[in-house]
C-alpha positions as CSV (number, residue, x, y, z in Angstrom):
1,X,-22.9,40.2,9.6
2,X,-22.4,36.4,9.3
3,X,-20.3,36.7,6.2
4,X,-18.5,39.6,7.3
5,X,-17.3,37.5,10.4
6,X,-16.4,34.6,8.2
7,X,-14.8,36.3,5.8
8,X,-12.6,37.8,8.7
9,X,-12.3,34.2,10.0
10,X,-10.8,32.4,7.1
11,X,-10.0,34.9,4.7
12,X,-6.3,34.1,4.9
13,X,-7.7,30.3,3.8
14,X,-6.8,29.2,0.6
15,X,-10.0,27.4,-0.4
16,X,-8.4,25.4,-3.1
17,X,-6.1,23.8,-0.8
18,X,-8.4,23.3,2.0
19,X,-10.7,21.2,-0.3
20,X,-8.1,19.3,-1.2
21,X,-6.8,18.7,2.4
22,X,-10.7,18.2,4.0
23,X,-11.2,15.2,1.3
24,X,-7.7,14.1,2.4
25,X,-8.7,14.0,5.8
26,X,-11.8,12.5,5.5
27,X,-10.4,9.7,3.8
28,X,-7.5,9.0,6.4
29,X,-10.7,8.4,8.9
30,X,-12.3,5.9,7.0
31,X,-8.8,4.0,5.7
32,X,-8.1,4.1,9.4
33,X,-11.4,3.0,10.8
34,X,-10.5,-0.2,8.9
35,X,-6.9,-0.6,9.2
36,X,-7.7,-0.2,13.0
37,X,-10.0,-3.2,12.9
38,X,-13.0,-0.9,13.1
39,X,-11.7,0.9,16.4
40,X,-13.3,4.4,16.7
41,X,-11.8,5.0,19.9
42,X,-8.6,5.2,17.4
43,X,-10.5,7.3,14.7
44,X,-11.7,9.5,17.6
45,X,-7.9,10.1,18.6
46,X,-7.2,11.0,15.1
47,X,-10.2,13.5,15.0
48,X,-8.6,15.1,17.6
49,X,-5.2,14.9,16.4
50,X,-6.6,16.5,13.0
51,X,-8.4,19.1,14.7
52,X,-5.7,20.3,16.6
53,X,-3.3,20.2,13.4
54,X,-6.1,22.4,11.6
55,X,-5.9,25.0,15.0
56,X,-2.4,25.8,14.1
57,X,-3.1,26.1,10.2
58,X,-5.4,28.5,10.7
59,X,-3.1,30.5,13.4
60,X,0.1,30.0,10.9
61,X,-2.1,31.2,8.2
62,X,-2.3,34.1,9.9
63,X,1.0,35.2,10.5
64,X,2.6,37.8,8.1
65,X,5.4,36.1,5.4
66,X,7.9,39.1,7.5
67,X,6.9,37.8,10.9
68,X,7.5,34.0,10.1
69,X,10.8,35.7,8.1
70,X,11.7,36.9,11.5
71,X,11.0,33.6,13.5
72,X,13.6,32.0,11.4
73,X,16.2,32.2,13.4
74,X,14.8,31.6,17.0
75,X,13.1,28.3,15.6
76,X,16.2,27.0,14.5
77,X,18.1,27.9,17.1
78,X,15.3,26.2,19.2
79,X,15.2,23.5,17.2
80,X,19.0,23.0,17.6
81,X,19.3,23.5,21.4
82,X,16.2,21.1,22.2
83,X,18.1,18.3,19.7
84,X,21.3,18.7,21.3
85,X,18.9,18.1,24.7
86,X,17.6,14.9,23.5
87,X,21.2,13.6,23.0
88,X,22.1,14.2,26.5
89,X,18.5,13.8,28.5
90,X,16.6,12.3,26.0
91,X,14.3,9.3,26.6
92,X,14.9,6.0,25.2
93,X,12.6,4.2,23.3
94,X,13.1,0.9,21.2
95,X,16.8,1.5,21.1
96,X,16.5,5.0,20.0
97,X,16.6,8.7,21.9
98,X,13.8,10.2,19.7
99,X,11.6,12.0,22.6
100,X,12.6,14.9,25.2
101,X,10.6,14.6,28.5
102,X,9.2,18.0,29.7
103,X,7.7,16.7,33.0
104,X,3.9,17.4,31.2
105,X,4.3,15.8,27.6
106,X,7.2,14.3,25.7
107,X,7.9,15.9,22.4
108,X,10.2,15.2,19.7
109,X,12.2,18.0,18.4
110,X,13.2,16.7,15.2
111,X,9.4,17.6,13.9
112,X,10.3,21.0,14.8
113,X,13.3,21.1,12.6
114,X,10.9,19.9,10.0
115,X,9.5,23.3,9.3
116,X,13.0,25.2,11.1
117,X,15.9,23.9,8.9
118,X,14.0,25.1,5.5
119,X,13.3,28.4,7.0
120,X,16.2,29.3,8.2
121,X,18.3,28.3,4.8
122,X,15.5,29.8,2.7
123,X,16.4,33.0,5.3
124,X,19.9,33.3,5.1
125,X,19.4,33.1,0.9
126,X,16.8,35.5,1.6
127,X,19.2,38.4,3.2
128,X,22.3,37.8,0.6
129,X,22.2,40.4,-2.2
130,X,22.4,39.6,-5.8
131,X,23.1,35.8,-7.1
132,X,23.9,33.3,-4.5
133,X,27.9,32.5,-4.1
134,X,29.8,29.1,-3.8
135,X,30.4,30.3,-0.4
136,X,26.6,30.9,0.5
137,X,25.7,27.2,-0.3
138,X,28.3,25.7,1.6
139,X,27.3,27.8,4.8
140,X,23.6,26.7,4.3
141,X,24.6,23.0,3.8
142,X,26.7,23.6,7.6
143,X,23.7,24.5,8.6
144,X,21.6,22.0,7.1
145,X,24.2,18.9,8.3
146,X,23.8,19.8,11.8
147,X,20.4,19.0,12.9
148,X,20.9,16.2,10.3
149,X,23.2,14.7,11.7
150,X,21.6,15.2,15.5
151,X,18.8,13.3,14.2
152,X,20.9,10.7,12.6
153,X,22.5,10.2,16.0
154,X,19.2,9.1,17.6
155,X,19.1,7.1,15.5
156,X,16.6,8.1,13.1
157,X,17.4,7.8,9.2
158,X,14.1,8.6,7.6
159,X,13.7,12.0,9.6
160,X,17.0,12.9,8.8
161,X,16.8,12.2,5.2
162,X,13.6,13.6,4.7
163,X,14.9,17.1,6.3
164,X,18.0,16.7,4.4
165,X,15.6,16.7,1.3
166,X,13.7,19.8,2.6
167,X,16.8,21.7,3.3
168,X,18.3,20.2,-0.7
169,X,15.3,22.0,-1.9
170,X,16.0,25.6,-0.4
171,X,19.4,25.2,-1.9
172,X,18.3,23.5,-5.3
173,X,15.3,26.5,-5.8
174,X,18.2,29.0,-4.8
175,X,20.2,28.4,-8.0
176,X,22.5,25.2,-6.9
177,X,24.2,24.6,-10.5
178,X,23.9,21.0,-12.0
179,X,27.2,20.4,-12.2
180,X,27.8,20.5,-8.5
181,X,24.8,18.0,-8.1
182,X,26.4,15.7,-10.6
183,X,29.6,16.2,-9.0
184,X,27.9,15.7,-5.4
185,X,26.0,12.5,-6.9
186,X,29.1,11.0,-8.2
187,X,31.1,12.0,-4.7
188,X,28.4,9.8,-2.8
189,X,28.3,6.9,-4.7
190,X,32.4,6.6,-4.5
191,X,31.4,7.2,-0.9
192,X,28.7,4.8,-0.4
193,X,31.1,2.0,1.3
194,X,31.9,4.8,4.0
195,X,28.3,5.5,4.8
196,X,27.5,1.5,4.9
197,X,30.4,1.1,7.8
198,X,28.7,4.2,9.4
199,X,25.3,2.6,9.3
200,X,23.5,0.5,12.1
201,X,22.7,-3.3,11.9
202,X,19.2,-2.9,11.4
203,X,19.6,-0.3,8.8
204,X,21.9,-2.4,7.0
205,X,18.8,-5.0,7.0
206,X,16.3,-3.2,5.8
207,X,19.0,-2.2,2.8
208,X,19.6,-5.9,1.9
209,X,15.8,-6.2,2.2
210,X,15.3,-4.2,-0.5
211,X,16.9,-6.3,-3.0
212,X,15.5,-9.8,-1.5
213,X,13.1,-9.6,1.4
214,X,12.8,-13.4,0.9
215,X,16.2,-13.8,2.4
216,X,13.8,-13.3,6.0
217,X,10.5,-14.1,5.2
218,X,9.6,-14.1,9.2
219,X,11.6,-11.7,10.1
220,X,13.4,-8.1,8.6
221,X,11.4,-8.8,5.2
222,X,8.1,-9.6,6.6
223,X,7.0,-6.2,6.5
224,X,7.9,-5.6,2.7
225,X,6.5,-9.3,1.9
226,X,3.0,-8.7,3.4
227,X,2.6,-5.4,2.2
228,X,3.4,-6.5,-1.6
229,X,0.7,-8.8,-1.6
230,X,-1.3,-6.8,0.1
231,X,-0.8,-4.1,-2.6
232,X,-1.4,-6.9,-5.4
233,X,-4.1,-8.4,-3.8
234,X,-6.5,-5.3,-4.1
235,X,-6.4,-5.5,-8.3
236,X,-7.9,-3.3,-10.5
237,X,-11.0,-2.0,-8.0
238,X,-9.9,-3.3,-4.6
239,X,-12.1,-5.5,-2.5
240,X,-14.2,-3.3,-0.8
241,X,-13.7,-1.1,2.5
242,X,-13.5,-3.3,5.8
243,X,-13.3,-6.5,3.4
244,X,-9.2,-6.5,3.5
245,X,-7.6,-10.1,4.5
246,X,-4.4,-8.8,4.4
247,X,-5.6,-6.1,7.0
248,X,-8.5,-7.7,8.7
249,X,-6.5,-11.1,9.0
250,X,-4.2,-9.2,10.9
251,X,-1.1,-10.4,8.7
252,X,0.1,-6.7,7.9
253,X,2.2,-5.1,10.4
254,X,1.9,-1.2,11.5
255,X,-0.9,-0.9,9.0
256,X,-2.2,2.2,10.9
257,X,0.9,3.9,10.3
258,X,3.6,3.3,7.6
259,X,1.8,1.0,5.9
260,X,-1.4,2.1,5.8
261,X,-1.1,2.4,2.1
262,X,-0.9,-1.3,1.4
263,X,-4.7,-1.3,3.5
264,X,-5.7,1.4,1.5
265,X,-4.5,-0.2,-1.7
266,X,-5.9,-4.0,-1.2
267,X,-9.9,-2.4,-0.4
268,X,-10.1,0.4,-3.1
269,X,-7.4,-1.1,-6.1
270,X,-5.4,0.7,-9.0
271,X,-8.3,2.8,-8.9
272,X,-8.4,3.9,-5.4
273,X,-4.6,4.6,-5.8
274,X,-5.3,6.8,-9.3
275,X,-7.9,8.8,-6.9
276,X,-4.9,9.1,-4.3
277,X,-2.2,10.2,-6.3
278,X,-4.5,12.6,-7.7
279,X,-5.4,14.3,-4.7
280,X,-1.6,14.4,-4.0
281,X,-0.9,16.1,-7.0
282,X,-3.6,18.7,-7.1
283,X,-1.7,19.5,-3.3
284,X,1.5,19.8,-4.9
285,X,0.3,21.8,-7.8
286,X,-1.6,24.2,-5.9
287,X,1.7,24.7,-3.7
288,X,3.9,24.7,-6.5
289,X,1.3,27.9,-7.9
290,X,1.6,29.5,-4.7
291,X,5.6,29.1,-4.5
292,X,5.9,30.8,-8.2
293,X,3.8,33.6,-7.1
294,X,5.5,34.4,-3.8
295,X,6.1,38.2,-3.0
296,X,10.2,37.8,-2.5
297,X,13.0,35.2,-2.3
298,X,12.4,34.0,1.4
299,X,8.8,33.2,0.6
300,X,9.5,31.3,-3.0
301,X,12.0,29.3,-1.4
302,X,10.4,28.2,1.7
303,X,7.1,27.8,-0.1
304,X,8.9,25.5,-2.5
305,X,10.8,23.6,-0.1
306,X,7.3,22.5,1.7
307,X,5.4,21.9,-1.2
308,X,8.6,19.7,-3.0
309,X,9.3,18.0,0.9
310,X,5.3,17.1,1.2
311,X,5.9,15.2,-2.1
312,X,9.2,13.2,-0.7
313,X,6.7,11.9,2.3
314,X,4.5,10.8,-0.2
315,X,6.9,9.1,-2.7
316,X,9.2,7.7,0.4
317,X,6.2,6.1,1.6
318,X,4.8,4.3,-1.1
319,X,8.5,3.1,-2.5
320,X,9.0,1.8,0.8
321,X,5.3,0.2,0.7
322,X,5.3,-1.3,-2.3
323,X,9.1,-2.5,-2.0
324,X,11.0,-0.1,-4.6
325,X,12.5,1.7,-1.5
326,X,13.9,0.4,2.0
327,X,11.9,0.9,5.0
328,X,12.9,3.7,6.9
329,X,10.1,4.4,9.1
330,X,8.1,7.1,7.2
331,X,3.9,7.8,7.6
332,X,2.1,8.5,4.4
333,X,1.6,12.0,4.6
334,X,-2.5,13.5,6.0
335,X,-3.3,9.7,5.4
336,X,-1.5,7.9,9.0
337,X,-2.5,7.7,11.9
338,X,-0.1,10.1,14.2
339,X,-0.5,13.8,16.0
340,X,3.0,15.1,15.3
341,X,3.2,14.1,11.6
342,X,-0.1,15.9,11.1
343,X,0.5,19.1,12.6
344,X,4.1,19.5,10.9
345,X,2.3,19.3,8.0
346,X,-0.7,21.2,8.8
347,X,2.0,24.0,10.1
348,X,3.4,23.7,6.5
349,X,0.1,24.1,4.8
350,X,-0.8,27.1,7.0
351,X,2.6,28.8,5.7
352,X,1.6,28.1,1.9
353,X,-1.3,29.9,2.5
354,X,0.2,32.5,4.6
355,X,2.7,33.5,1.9
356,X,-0.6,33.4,-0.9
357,X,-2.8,34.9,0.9
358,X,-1.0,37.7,2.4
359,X,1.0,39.1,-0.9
360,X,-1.7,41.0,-2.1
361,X,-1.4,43.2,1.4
362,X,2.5,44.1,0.6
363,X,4.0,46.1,-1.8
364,X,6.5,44.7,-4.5
Protein backbone atom coordinates (compact mmCIF):
# COMPACT_ATOMS: atom_id res chain seq x y z
CA UNK A 1 0.00 0.00 0.00
CA UNK A 2 2.98 2.24 0.96
CA UNK A 3 4.76 1.70 -2.23
CA UNK A 4 1.85 1.79 -4.30
CA UNK A 5 1.20 5.41 -2.92
CA UNK A 6 4.80 6.35 -3.49
CA UNK A 7 5.13 5.17 -6.55
CA UNK A 8 1.94 7.26 -7.50
CA UNK A 9 3.68 10.17 -5.69
CA UNK A 10 6.94 10.52 -7.52
CA UNK A 11 6.70 8.30 -10.29
CA UNK A 12 7.05 11.19 -12.72
CA UNK A 13 10.58 11.75 -10.66
CA UNK A 14 13.59 11.22 -12.36
CA UNK A 15 15.67 9.67 -9.66
CA UNK A 16 18.86 10.30 -11.37
CA UNK A 17 18.36 13.89 -11.44
CA UNK A 18 16.93 14.27 -8.12
CA UNK A 19 20.14 12.67 -6.52
CA UNK A 20 22.01 14.97 -8.21
CA UNK A 21 19.88 18.04 -7.29
CA UNK A 22 19.32 16.72 -3.27
CA UNK A 23 23.41 16.68 -2.94
CA UNK A 24 23.27 20.05 -4.69
CA UNK A 25 21.09 21.36 -2.26
CA UNK A 26 22.47 20.08 0.64
CA UNK A 27 25.62 21.53 -0.11
CA UNK A 28 24.29 25.18 -0.85
CA UNK A 29 23.06 24.88 3.05
CA UNK A 30 26.32 24.25 4.41
CA UNK A 31 28.35 26.82 1.80
CA UNK A 32 25.73 29.14 3.02
CA UNK A 33 25.67 28.53 6.65
CA UNK A 34 29.32 29.78 6.37
CA UNK A 35 29.21 32.45 3.86
CA UNK A 36 26.33 33.79 6.15
CA UNK A 37 28.75 33.99 9.09
CA UNK A 38 27.03 30.95 10.63
CA UNK A 39 23.37 32.58 10.41
CA UNK A 40 20.71 29.80 10.45
CA UNK A 41 18.05 32.13 10.53
CA UNK A 42 19.45 32.70 6.74
CA UNK A 43 19.87 28.80 6.11
CA UNK A 44 16.32 28.44 7.50
CA UNK A 45 15.12 31.03 4.75
CA UNK A 46 16.76 29.07 2.18
CA UNK A 47 15.15 25.75 3.47
CA UNK A 48 12.20 27.29 2.78
CA UNK A 49 12.99 28.89 -0.32
CA UNK A 50 14.23 25.25 -1.48
CA UNK A 51 11.28 23.55 -0.35
CA UNK A 52 9.00 25.64 -2.08
CA UNK A 53 11.16 25.43 -5.37
CA UNK A 54 10.85 21.42 -4.95
CA UNK A 55 6.71 21.98 -4.52
CA UNK A 56 6.52 23.31 -8.05
CA UNK A 57 9.05 20.52 -9.49
CA UNK A 58 7.06 17.99 -8.41
CA UNK A 59 3.67 19.82 -9.70
CA UNK A 60 5.57 20.72 -13.24
CA UNK A 61 6.70 17.25 -13.25
CA UNK A 62 3.44 16.41 -13.44
CA UNK A 63 2.08 18.21 -16.22
CA UNK A 64 1.72 16.39 -19.65
CA UNK A 65 4.68 17.60 -22.41
CA UNK A 66 1.02 18.70 -24.56
CA UNK A 67 -0.35 20.65 -21.71
CA UNK A 68 2.95 22.64 -21.03
CA UNK A 69 2.91 22.69 -25.19
CA UNK A 70 -0.26 24.47 -24.80
CA UNK A 71 0.81 26.93 -21.94
CA UNK A 72 3.29 28.29 -24.28
CA UNK A 73 1.67 30.89 -25.49
CA UNK A 74 -0.38 32.30 -22.44
CA UNK A 75 3.04 32.35 -20.39
CA UNK A 76 4.65 34.36 -22.85
CA UNK A 77 2.14 36.53 -23.48
CA UNK A 78 1.99 36.85 -19.58
CA UNK A 79 5.36 37.24 -19.34
CA UNK A 80 5.28 40.07 -21.91
CA UNK A 81 2.31 42.06 -20.56
CA UNK A 82 3.67 41.91 -16.75
CA UNK A 83 7.35 43.32 -18.37
CA UNK A 84 5.79 45.94 -20.23
CA UNK A 85 3.96 46.64 -16.53
CA UNK A 86 7.18 46.90 -14.77
CA UNK A 87 8.32 49.66 -17.32
CA UNK A 88 5.42 51.79 -16.54
CA UNK A 89 4.47 50.89 -12.65
CA UNK A 90 7.44 49.17 -11.75
CA UNK A 91 9.29 49.76 -8.45
CA UNK A 92 12.59 51.18 -8.26
CA UNK A 93 15.29 49.73 -6.57
CA UNK A 94 19.09 50.61 -6.67
CA UNK A 95 18.61 52.56 -9.82
CA UNK A 96 16.77 49.90 -11.56
CA UNK A 97 12.84 48.90 -12.22
CA UNK A 98 13.30 45.09 -11.68
CA UNK A 99 10.12 44.38 -9.31
CA UNK A 100 6.20 44.80 -10.02
CA UNK A 101 4.30 45.51 -6.79
CA UNK A 102 1.02 43.44 -6.51
CA UNK A 103 -0.24 44.99 -3.27
CA UNK A 104 0.59 41.27 -1.44
CA UNK A 105 4.20 40.42 -2.78
CA UNK A 106 6.53 42.06 -5.37
CA UNK A 107 7.57 39.79 -8.11
CA UNK A 108 9.88 40.08 -10.91
CA UNK A 109 8.64 39.02 -14.22
CA UNK A 110 11.74 38.69 -15.99
CA UNK A 111 12.11 35.09 -14.03
CA UNK A 112 8.99 34.24 -15.68
CA UNK A 113 10.35 34.88 -19.06
CA UNK A 114 13.08 32.58 -17.98
CA UNK A 115 11.14 29.45 -18.61
CA UNK A 116 8.38 31.58 -21.25
CA UNK A 117 10.75 32.92 -24.03
CA UNK A 118 12.30 29.17 -24.56
CA UNK A 119 8.95 27.68 -24.70
CA UNK A 120 7.27 29.72 -26.79
CA UNK A 121 10.29 29.68 -29.66
CA UNK A 122 10.74 25.92 -29.07
CA UNK A 123 6.56 26.17 -29.82
CA UNK A 124 6.35 28.07 -32.75
CA UNK A 125 9.40 25.57 -34.30
CA UNK A 126 7.32 22.97 -32.96
CA UNK A 127 4.06 23.73 -35.24
CA UNK A 128 6.14 24.57 -38.55
CA UNK A 129 6.16 21.50 -40.89
CA UNK A 130 9.21 20.12 -42.50
CA UNK A 131 12.78 21.98 -42.11
CA UNK A 132 12.81 25.31 -40.46
CA UNK A 133 12.95 28.48 -43.07
CA UNK A 134 15.13 31.65 -43.00
CA UNK A 135 11.94 33.27 -42.39
CA UNK A 136 10.98 31.02 -39.24
CA UNK A 137 14.30 32.11 -37.41
CA UNK A 138 13.98 35.64 -37.89
CA UNK A 139 10.35 35.54 -36.43
CA UNK A 140 11.59 33.60 -33.33
CA UNK A 141 14.51 36.00 -32.90
CA UNK A 142 11.38 39.05 -32.92
CA UNK A 143 10.19 37.27 -30.48
CA UNK A 144 13.10 36.47 -28.52
CA UNK A 145 14.48 40.45 -28.76
CA UNK A 146 11.39 41.66 -27.16
CA UNK A 147 11.37 40.63 -23.67
CA UNK A 148 15.21 41.05 -24.11
CA UNK A 149 15.14 44.08 -24.67
CA UNK A 150 12.32 44.91 -21.79
CA UNK A 151 14.68 43.49 -19.48
CA UNK A 152 17.58 45.41 -20.78
CA UNK A 153 15.53 48.57 -20.24
CA UNK A 154 15.37 47.97 -16.48
CA UNK A 155 18.31 47.81 -16.53
CA UNK A 156 19.30 44.41 -16.17
CA UNK A 157 22.18 42.94 -18.48
CA UNK A 158 22.81 39.53 -16.99
CA UNK A 159 18.97 38.48 -17.13
CA UNK A 160 18.72 39.59 -20.44
CA UNK A 161 21.74 37.92 -21.67
CA UNK A 162 21.19 34.85 -19.99
CA UNK A 163 17.51 34.62 -21.64
CA UNK A 164 18.98 35.68 -24.93
CA UNK A 165 21.17 32.52 -24.46
CA UNK A 166 18.13 30.27 -23.61
CA UNK A 167 16.18 31.60 -26.51
CA UNK A 168 19.90 31.16 -28.94
CA UNK A 169 19.56 27.59 -27.91
CA UNK A 170 15.95 26.87 -29.16
CA UNK A 171 17.08 28.41 -32.39
CA UNK A 172 20.70 26.77 -32.51
CA UNK A 173 18.97 22.98 -31.63
CA UNK A 174 16.35 23.99 -34.40
CA UNK A 175 18.95 23.76 -37.26
CA UNK A 176 20.39 27.56 -37.24
CA UNK A 177 23.23 27.05 -39.99
CA UNK A 178 26.87 27.98 -39.07
CA UNK A 179 27.30 30.28 -41.41
CA UNK A 180 24.72 32.63 -40.14
CA UNK A 181 26.42 32.36 -36.63
CA UNK A 182 29.67 33.28 -38.17
CA UNK A 183 28.10 35.86 -40.13
CA UNK A 184 26.03 37.02 -36.89
CA UNK A 185 29.51 36.85 -34.79
CA UNK A 186 31.27 38.88 -37.22
CA UNK A 187 28.15 41.48 -37.47
CA UNK A 188 28.50 42.12 -33.56
CA UNK A 189 31.92 42.56 -33.24
CA UNK A 190 31.78 45.39 -36.20
CA UNK A 191 28.99 46.41 -34.01
CA UNK A 192 30.48 46.34 -30.67
CA UNK A 193 31.21 50.39 -30.61
CA UNK A 194 27.31 50.72 -31.08
CA UNK A 195 26.42 48.57 -28.21
CA UNK A 196 29.26 50.37 -25.82
CA UNK A 197 27.48 53.99 -26.55
CA UNK A 198 24.14 52.08 -25.77
CA UNK A 199 25.53 50.84 -22.54
CA UNK A 200 25.18 52.36 -18.95
CA UNK A 201 28.14 53.92 -16.88
CA UNK A 202 28.29 51.21 -14.56
CA UNK A 203 28.20 48.54 -17.14
CA UNK A 204 30.88 50.24 -18.88
CA UNK A 205 32.91 49.73 -15.44
CA UNK A 206 32.55 46.52 -14.83
CA UNK A 207 33.78 45.96 -18.70
CA UNK A 208 37.01 47.91 -18.06
CA UNK A 209 37.21 45.88 -14.86
CA UNK A 210 37.65 42.92 -16.61
CA UNK A 211 40.80 43.70 -18.16
CA UNK A 212 42.35 45.67 -14.99
CA UNK A 213 40.33 45.67 -11.77
CA UNK A 214 43.45 47.25 -10.23
CA UNK A 215 42.52 50.46 -12.05
CA UNK A 216 39.78 50.69 -8.67
CA UNK A 217 41.09 48.61 -6.07
CA UNK A 218 38.40 50.21 -3.48
CA UNK A 219 35.98 50.61 -5.60
CA UNK A 220 34.26 48.98 -9.23
CA UNK A 221 37.20 46.22 -8.94
CA UNK A 222 36.91 45.41 -5.42
CA UNK A 223 34.63 42.75 -6.00
CA UNK A 224 36.72 40.82 -8.75
CA UNK A 225 40.07 41.61 -6.52
CA UNK A 226 38.69 39.93 -3.29
CA UNK A 227 37.20 37.22 -4.93
CA UNK A 228 40.54 36.16 -6.90
CA UNK A 229 42.31 35.84 -3.81
CA UNK A 230 39.75 34.36 -2.32
CA UNK A 231 39.67 31.71 -5.07
CA UNK A 232 43.63 31.36 -4.76
CA UNK A 233 43.73 31.42 -1.29
CA UNK A 234 41.78 27.98 -0.91
CA UNK A 235 44.75 25.84 -2.82
CA UNK A 236 44.75 22.50 -3.64
CA UNK A 237 42.25 21.26 -0.53
CA UNK A 238 40.83 24.56 0.75
CA UNK A 239 41.08 25.51 4.35
CA UNK A 240 38.36 23.89 5.90
CA UNK A 241 34.48 24.82 6.26
CA UNK A 242 33.83 27.97 8.46
CA UNK A 243 37.81 28.51 8.54
CA UNK A 244 37.54 31.16 5.38
CA UNK A 245 39.36 34.68 6.05
CA UNK A 246 38.37 35.91 2.93
CA UNK A 247 34.74 35.14 4.04
CA UNK A 248 34.84 35.09 7.76
CA UNK A 249 36.98 38.43 7.70
CA UNK A 250 34.18 39.80 6.05
CA UNK A 251 36.49 41.26 3.13
CA UNK A 252 34.29 39.44 0.29
CA UNK A 253 31.36 41.29 -0.85
CA UNK A 254 27.74 39.51 -1.63
CA UNK A 255 29.36 36.31 -0.76
CA UNK A 256 25.85 34.74 -0.14
CA UNK A 257 24.91 35.44 -3.54
CA UNK A 258 27.11 35.97 -6.65
CA UNK A 259 30.01 35.13 -5.13
CA UNK A 260 29.43 32.49 -3.14
CA UNK A 261 31.76 30.50 -5.27
CA UNK A 262 34.89 32.24 -4.25
CA UNK A 263 33.57 31.09 -0.21
CA UNK A 264 33.05 27.85 -1.58
CA UNK A 265 36.35 27.78 -3.33
CA UNK A 266 38.81 29.25 -0.48
CA UNK A 267 37.30 26.25 2.39
CA UNK A 268 37.12 23.11 0.17
CA UNK A 269 40.10 23.98 -2.76
CA UNK A 270 40.75 22.64 -6.45
CA UNK A 271 39.30 19.67 -5.00
CA UNK A 272 36.11 20.96 -3.76
CA UNK A 273 35.74 22.73 -7.18
CA UNK A 274 36.58 19.20 -9.17
CA UNK A 275 33.54 17.71 -6.85
CA UNK A 276 31.41 20.87 -8.04
CA UNK A 277 31.89 20.82 -11.59
CA UNK A 278 31.21 17.32 -11.33
CA UNK A 279 27.93 17.49 -9.98
CA UNK A 280 27.26 20.16 -12.61
CA UNK A 281 28.05 18.03 -15.31
CA UNK A 282 26.27 14.80 -14.28
CA UNK A 283 23.09 17.63 -14.30
CA UNK A 284 23.79 18.60 -17.63
CA UNK A 285 24.41 15.15 -18.92
CA UNK A 286 21.41 13.63 -17.47
CA UNK A 287 19.44 16.67 -19.27
CA UNK A 288 21.30 16.51 -22.34
CA UNK A 289 20.04 12.35 -22.23
CA UNK A 290 16.65 13.40 -21.62
CA UNK A 291 16.58 16.19 -24.47
CA UNK A 292 17.91 13.39 -27.12
CA UNK A 293 15.26 11.10 -26.09
CA UNK A 294 12.23 13.54 -26.16
CA UNK A 295 8.95 12.27 -27.87
CA UNK A 296 8.80 15.31 -30.63
CA UNK A 297 10.35 18.67 -31.68
CA UNK A 298 8.69 20.94 -28.97
CA UNK A 299 10.02 18.67 -26.19
CA UNK A 300 13.82 18.22 -27.65
CA UNK A 301 14.06 21.79 -28.08
CA UNK A 302 12.80 23.12 -24.87
CA UNK A 303 14.50 20.26 -23.00
CA UNK A 304 17.74 21.31 -24.61
CA UNK A 305 17.36 24.95 -24.17
CA UNK A 306 17.08 24.34 -20.17
CA UNK A 307 19.60 21.95 -19.82
CA UNK A 308 22.28 24.12 -22.27
CA UNK A 309 20.85 27.64 -20.29
CA UNK A 310 21.48 25.80 -16.62
CA UNK A 311 25.02 25.44 -17.86
CA UNK A 312 25.37 29.37 -19.04
CA UNK A 313 24.38 30.22 -15.11
CA UNK A 314 27.01 28.03 -14.08
CA UNK A 315 29.85 29.13 -16.53
CA UNK A 316 28.67 33.03 -16.24
CA UNK A 317 29.09 32.67 -12.68
CA UNK A 318 32.24 31.38 -12.16
CA UNK A 319 33.99 33.57 -15.17
CA UNK A 320 32.66 36.42 -13.49
CA UNK A 321 33.98 34.93 -9.97
CA UNK A 322 37.16 34.05 -10.85
CA UNK A 323 37.67 37.30 -13.16
CA UNK A 324 37.66 35.72 -16.85
CA UNK A 325 34.18 37.42 -17.31
CA UNK A 326 32.62 40.85 -16.17
CA UNK A 327 30.32 41.03 -13.44
CA UNK A 328 26.88 41.12 -14.39
CA UNK A 329 24.97 40.23 -11.47
CA UNK A 330 24.42 36.37 -11.93
CA UNK A 331 23.79 33.62 -8.78
CA UNK A 332 25.60 30.35 -9.16
CA UNK A 333 22.89 28.19 -10.05
CA UNK A 334 21.05 25.59 -6.84
CA UNK A 335 24.25 26.84 -4.93
CA UNK A 336 23.01 30.94 -3.92
CA UNK A 337 21.18 32.10 -1.65
CA UNK A 338 17.74 33.47 -3.38
CA UNK A 339 13.86 32.15 -3.71
CA UNK A 340 13.26 33.24 -7.30
CA UNK A 341 16.53 31.93 -8.83
CA UNK A 342 15.67 28.52 -7.19
CA UNK A 343 12.34 27.98 -8.23
CA UNK A 344 13.07 29.06 -12.11
CA UNK A 345 15.31 26.45 -11.92
CA UNK A 346 13.46 24.01 -9.97
CA UNK A 347 10.50 24.78 -12.60
CA UNK A 348 13.01 23.89 -15.34
CA UNK A 349 14.04 20.65 -13.71
CA UNK A 350 10.46 19.63 -13.22
CA UNK A 351 9.95 20.10 -17.19
CA UNK A 352 13.10 17.74 -17.87
CA UNK A 353 11.52 15.34 -16.04
CA UNK A 354 8.10 15.92 -17.33
CA UNK A 355 9.11 15.47 -20.92
CA UNK A 356 11.30 11.91 -19.71
CA UNK A 357 9.02 10.66 -17.69
CA UNK A 358 5.91 11.14 -19.52
CA UNK A 359 7.08 9.71 -23.26
CA UNK A 360 6.58 6.35 -22.45
CA UNK A 361 2.59 7.24 -21.91
CA UNK A 362 2.37 8.76 -25.74
CA UNK A 363 2.49 7.20 -28.83
CA UNK A 364 5.22 8.07 -31.49
Amino acid sequence: MINRLFHQLFKHIDSFLMVCLFFALLLSLFVLYSASGQNFSRVYAQGVNMLIALGAMWIVANISPQNLERAARPLYALGLALLVAVALFGVISHGARRWLNLGFMQIQPSELMRIAAPMMIAWYFATRDGKPKASHFVIAGIMLAIPVALIMKQPDLGTSLLIASSGFYVLFLAGLSWRFLLGAGVSLLALAPVFWSLLHDYQRRRIEMLFDPSQDPLGAGYHTIQSIIAIGSGGAAGKGWLNGTQTQLDFLPERTTDFIFAVFSEEFGFLGNMLLLSLFSLIIIRGLVIASQAQNTFCRLLAGSITLNFFSYAFVNMGMVSGILPVVGVPLPLISYGGTSMLTLCVGFGILMSIHTHKKLVAT
